[in-house]
N, C-alpha and C positions, 0 to 999 in steps of 0.2 A: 504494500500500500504506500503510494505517495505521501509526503508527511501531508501535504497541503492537505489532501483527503482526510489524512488520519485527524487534524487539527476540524474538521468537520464533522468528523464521524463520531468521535469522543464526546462531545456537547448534546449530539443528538440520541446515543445510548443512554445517557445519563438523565435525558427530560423521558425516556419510553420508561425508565427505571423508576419516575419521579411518578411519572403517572399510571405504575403499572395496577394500584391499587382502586384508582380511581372507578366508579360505575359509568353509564353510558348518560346517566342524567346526570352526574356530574359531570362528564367533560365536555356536555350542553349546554350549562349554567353558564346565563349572561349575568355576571351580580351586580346591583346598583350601583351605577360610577362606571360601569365597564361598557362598551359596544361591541366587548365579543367574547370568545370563551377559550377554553384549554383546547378541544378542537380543530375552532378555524386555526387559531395559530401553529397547530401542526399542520394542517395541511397547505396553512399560509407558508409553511417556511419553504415545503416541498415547489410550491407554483413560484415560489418567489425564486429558487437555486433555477428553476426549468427556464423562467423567465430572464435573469442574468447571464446564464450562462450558451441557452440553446438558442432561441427567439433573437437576440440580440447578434447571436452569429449567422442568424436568417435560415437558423435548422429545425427542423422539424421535433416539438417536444417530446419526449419519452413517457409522457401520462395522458390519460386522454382529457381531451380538448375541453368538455365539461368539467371535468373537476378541475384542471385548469383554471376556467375563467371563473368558476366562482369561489378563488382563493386568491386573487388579482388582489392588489394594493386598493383601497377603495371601497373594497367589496366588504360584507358582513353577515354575520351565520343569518342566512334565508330560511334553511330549513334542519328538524331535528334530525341528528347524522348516526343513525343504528347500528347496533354494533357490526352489522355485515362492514358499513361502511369506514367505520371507526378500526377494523382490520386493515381494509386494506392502505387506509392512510400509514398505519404502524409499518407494513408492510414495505409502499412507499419509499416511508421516511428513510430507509436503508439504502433499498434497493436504487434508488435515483442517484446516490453515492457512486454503488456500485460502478452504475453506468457514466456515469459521467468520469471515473477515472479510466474507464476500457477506451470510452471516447479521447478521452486528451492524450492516450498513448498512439491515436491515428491519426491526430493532426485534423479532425475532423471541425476544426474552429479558426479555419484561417482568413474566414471572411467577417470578424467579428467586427461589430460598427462603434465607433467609440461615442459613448455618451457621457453624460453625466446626472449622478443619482441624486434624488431629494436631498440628499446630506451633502451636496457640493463636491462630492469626492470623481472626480472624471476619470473611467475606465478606457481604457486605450485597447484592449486584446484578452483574452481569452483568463491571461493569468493572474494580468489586476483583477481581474474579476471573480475567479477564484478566493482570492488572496480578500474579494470584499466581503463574501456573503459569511465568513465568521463575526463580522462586526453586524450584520443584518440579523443573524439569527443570533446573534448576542441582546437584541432589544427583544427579540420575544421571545428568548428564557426569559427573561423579569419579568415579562408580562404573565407567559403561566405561570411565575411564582408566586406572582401577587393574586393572580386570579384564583389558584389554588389556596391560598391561606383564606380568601374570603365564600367559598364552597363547604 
């Protein structure tokens, strides 16, 4: 495993560990103060790595297109997420690691368009970008922490 991976994948064992106790109406709870729950923010973090790293190199994402778009920035829990669905996000959360580090060993991101994120920080190619989404999904550990303390 690539350490950059590994520095990704470490973060996200440790929230499936945090939440392995949790029920499925717990990790549904919007609690007052909050506009979202332990849920969207997993599967916010999965559409948000897809969206960084594949969408932005103009490639086709590795999750499908619906669950996708409704985990987009912007977006918020529409509907209650059952446990079939609450699987396959845990599932996900790994496996999109997975693939994204078989991908960067093919050079499959040479057409990446440089932008720059809500945090002002400007990604130029494939491995700033990489190198960004630990600081992304470092805002929504806190937020399941927080949203877990008040569940």
């Amino acid at each position: 495993m690539t350490k950059a991976i590994e520095i990704i994948k470490m973060p996200r064992l440790h929230l499936l560990n945090l939440i392995k106790d949790l029920n499925v109406d717990q990790l549904n709870k919007v609690p007052a103060g909050f506009n979202n729950n332990i849920i969207w923010n997993l599967a916010h973090i999965v559409a948000a790595q897809q969206n960084l790293c594949y969408k932005r190199a103009g490639l086709d994402i590795v999750i499908d297109e619906r669950f996708f778009t409704a985990y987009l920035p912007e977006t918020k829990p529409e509907k209650f997420v059952d446990a079939n669905e609450v699987e396959v996000i845990k599932t996900l959360f790994l496996l999109t690691l997975d693939q994204l580090e078989a991908d960067l060993q093919t050079n499959r991101f040479d057409n990446y368009i440089p932008w720059t994120s809500r945090y002002g920080v400007e990604l130029s190619n494939i491995d700033e970008a990489v190198k960004f989404v630990p600081f992304h999904e470092g805002l929504h550990t806190g937020y399941i922490w927080a949203l877990k303390r008040m569940i």
